[in-house]
C-alpha positions in Angstrom: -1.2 4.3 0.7 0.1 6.3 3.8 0.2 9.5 5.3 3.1 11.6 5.7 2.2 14.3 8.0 2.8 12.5 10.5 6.0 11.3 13.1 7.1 7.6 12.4 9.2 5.5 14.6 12.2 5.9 12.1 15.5 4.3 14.5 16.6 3.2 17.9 19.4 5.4 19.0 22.0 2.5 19.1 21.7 2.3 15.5 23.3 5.2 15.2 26.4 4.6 17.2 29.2 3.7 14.7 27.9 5.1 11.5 25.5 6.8 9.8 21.7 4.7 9.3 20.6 4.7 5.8 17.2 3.7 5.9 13.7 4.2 3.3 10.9 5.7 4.7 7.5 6.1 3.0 9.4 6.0 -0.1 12.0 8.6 1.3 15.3 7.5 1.1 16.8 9.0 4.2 20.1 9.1 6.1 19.9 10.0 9.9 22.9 10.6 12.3 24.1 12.7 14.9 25.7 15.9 14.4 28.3 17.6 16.4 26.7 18.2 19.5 24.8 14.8 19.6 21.7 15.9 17.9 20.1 13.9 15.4 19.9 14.9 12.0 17.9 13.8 8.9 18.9 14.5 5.5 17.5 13.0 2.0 19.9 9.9 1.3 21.4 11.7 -1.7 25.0 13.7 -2.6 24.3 16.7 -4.5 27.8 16.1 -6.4 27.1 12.8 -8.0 24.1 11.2 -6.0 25.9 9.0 -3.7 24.4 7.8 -0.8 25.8 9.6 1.9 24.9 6.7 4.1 27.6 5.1 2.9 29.9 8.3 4.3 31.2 8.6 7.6 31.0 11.4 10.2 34.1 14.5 10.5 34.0 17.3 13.0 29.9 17.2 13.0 29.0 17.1 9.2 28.6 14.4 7.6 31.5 13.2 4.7 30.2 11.3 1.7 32.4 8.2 1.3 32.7 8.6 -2.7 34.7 12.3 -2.9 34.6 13.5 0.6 31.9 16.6 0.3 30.7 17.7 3.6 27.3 18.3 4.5 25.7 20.4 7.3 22.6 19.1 9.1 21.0 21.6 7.4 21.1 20.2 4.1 23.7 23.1 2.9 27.3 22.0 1.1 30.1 22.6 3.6 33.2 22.0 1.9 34.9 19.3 -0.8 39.0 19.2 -1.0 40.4 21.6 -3.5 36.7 22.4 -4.6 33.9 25.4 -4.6 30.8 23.7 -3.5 29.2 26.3 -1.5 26.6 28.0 -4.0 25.7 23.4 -4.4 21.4 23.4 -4.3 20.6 22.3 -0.3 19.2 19.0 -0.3 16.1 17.6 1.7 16.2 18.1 5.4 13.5 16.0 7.4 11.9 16.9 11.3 13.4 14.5 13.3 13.3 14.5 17.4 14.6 11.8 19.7 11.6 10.9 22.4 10.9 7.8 24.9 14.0 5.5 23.5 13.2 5.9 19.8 14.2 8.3 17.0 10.7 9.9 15.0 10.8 11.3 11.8 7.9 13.4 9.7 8.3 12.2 5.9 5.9 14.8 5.0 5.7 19.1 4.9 8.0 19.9 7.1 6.4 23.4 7.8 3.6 21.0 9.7 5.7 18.7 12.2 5.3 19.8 15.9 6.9 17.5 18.6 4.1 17.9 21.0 1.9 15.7 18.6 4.5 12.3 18.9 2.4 9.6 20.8 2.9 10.2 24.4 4.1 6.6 25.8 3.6 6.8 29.5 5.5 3.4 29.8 8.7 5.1 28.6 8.6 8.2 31.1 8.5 5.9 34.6 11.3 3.9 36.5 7.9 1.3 37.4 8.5 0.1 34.0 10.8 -2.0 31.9 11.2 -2.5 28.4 12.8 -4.7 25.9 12.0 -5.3 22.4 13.4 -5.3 18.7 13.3 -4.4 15.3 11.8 -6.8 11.9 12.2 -6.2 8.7 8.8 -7.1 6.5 7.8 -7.8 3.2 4.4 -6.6 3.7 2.0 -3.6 3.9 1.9 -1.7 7.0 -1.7 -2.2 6.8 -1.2 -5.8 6.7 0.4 -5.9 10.1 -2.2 -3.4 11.9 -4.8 -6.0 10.7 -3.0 -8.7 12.1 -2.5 -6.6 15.7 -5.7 -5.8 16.0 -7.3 -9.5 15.6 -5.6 -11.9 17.7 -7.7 -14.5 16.7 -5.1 -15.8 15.1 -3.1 -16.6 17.8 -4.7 -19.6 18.4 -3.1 -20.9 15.2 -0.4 -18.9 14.3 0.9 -19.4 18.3 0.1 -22.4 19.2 2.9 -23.6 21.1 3.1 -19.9 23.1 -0.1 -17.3 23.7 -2.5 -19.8 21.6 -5.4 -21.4 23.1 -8.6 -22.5 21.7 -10.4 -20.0 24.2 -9.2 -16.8 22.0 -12.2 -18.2 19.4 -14.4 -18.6 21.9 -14.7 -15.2 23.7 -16.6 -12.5 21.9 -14.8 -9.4 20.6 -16.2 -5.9 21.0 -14.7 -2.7 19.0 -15.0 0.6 18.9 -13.4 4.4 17.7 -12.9 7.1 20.6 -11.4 10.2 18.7 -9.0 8.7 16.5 -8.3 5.4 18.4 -9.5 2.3 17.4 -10.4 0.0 20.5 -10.6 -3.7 20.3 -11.0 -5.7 23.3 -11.4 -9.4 24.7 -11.6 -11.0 28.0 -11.5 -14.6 28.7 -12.2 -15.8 32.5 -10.9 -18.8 34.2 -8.9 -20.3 31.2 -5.2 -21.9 32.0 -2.6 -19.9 31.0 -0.5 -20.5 27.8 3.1 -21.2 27.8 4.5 -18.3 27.4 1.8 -16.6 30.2 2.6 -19.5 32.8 6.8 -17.7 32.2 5.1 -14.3 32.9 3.3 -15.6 35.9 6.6 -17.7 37.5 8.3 -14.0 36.7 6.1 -12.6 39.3 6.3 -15.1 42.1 2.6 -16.4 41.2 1.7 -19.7 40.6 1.6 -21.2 37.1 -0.8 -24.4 37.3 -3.7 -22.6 37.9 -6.7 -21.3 36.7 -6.7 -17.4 35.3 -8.7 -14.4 34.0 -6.9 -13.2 30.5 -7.2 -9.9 28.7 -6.2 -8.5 25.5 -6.9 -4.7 24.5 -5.5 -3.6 21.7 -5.3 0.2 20.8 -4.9 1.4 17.1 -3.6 5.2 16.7 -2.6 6.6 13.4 -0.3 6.8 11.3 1.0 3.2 12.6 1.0 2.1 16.7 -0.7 -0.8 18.1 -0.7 -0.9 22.0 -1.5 -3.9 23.4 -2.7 -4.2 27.2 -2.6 -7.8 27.7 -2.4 -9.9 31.1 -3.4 -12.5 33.1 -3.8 -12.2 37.2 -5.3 -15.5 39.1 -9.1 -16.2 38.8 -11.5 -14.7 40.8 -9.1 -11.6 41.8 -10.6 -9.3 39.8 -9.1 -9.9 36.2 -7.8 -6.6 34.4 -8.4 -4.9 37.8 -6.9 -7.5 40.0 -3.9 -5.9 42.1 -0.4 -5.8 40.9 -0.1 -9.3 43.3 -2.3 -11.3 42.1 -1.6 -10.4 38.2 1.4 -10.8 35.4 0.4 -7.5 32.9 2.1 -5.9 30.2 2.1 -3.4 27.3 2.9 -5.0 23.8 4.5 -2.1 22.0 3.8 -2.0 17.9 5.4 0.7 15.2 4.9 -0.1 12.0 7.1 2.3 9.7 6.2 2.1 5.9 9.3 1.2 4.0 7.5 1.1 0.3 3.6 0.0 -0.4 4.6 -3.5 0.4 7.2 -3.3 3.3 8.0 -2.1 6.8 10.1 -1.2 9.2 8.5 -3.0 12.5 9.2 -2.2 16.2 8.2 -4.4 18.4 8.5 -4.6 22.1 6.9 -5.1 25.3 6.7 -2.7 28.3 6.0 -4.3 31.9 5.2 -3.0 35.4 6.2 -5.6 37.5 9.8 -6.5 38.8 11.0 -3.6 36.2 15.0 -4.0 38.1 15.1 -7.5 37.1 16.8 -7.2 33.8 17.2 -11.1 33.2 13.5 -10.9 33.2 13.3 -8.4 30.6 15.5 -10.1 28.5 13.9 -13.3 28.9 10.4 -12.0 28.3 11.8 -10.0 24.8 13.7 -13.2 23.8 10.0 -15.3 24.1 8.4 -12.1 22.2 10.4 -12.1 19.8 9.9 -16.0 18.8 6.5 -15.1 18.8 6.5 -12.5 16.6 8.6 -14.1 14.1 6.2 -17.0 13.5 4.3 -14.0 12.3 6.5 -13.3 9.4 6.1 -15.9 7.0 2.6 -15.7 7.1 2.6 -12.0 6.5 4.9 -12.4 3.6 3.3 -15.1 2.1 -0.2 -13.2 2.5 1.1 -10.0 0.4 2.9 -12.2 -2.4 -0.7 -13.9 -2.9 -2.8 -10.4 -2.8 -0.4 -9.2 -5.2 -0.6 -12.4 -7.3 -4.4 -12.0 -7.3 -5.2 -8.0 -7.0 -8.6 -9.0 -8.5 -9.6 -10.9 -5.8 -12.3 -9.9 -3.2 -11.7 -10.3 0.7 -14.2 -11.7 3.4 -15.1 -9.8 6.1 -16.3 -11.4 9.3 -16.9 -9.3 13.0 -13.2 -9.7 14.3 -12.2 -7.9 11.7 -14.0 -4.9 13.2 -10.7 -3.2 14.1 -8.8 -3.7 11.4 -11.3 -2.2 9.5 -12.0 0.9 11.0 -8.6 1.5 11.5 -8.3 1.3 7.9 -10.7 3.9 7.8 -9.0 6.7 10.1 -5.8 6.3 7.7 -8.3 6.5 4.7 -9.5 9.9 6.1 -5.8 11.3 6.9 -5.0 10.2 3.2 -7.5 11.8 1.6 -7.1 15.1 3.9 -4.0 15.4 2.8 -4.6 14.8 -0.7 -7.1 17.8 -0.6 
């Protein structure tokens, strides 16, 4: 149900400050930490002695100890040493391609022999001092494909964020989709609308005025195995919309990983990246404590949504056009999947 040669958001690097992370990743029960000379390092979650999960072990002189008879691991996957015991000739376990890149740790899950850092997403957002981000990290009971869906149709705002992006012109303005290479493109404009709540808090951010009327923009990016940019924005009517100049406009970046935990949950990234004011870090963390609100209202609804598609596998799904995106984006990870079967 997803591909694994491929790099997946797997950590944030402060989740690896005190302790090793144990974490499950496309069904891979990995252990990442950082090794003597502040590399990270990704082993299979698994003590060849008595399966333990090292996760639960600690870190001594750059290997890592398992916490149930102290054997010590390289970052190589290779037995180190266990007191008063020969564990050298011990079977190496799994080692996984892991590279720390643009504030988040990426892992390949799949043959190691085809990882190659130069194909991680560039994120131009995360390379500049013009921008600023802030953003979090869900746990889901869903399907990764679930969540792409729900990025790439933001129909549902009107609904499911009501009280803070929602507004009944979402419905209204048409949606138009399309695949460049292998990125899925889903876009909508809406012109001269009021802003939303949580817009009119972007706008007051950037010394612009909140009670009047504006051009609105979402354009949402799909690349495989499991990002979602988002270009979203609103800059005051008549100024040129999308292409209005930094001072007439409040823009940002919404920034979606969805990591596959099993078939029916995820590890989700979210954030949001912004080019205006990027010193003013009350800003940020005002803007990330709104985003996150809004993305939790997205939870139950995703949850719910996979415990009634597993209740009723039989049943057949409507398709209507603003599903366009989620759709063919569902068919790039169809061809990867089946490549890789082959």
């Amino acid at each position: 149900m997803f591909p694994k040669n491929c790099w997946y958001v797997a950590c944030t690097p402060d989740e690896l400050e005190e302790k090793p992370l144990g974490r499950r990743i496309c069904n891979e029960s990995m252990v990442f930490y950082r090794d003597g000379e502040g590399q990270v390092a990704a082993l299979e979650d698994f003590c060849p002695h008595r399966g333990a999960p090292l996760s639960l072990g600690f870190m001594e002189d750059g290997n890592l100890v398992c916490g149930y008879h102290g054997l010590k691991m390289g970052s190589d996957g290779k037995t180190v040493s266990m007191p008063g015991q020969r564990v050298q000739n011990f079977p190496c376990i799994r080692r996984y391609p892991v590279h720390e890149r643009y504030g988040f740790i990426w892992v390949w899950p799949g043959d190691a022999d085809k990882a190659d850092v130069a194909t991680i997403p560039h994120q131009h957002w995360a390379e500049s001092s013009d921008w600023a981000y802030g953003g979090g990290l869900y746990h889901i009971q869903c399907d990764y494909r679930l969540m792409i869906d729900n990025l790439m149709d933001l129909t549902h705002e009107t609904y499911v964020h009501a009280s803070s992006i929602g507004q009944k012109e979402i419905d209204e303005a048409p949606v138009a989709t399309k695949t460049e290479g292998d990125t899925v493109i889903t876009s909508r404009f809406m012109d001269h609308v009021m802003p939303p709540p949580f817009w009119q808090n972007a706008l007051q951010g950037n010394d612009l005025p909140t009670d009047q009327p504006v051009d609105r923009w979402q354009i949402c990016r799909f690349t495989p195995p499991a990002q979602v940019m988002i270009e979203v924005g609103v800059a005051l009517a008549g100024k040129g919309g999308y292409d209005a100049q930094p001072q007439h406009k409040a823009s940002s970046i919404v920034v979606d990983f969805m990591t596959p935990e099993t078939e029916t949950s995820i590890w989700y990234f979210w954030g949001m990246a912004r080019n205006f004011k990027p010193e003013d870090q009350a800003l940020t963390d005002t803007i990330r404590e709104g985003q996150g609100i809004i993305f939790s209202e997205d939870l139950d609804m995703l949850e719910r949504q996979q415990q009634n598609l597993l209740a009723y596998p039989e049943r057949r799904l409507m398709k209507l056009n603003i599903d366009s995106g989620g759709v063919q984006s569902r068919r790039l990870l169809d061809n990867l999947i089946k490549a890789e079967q082959v």
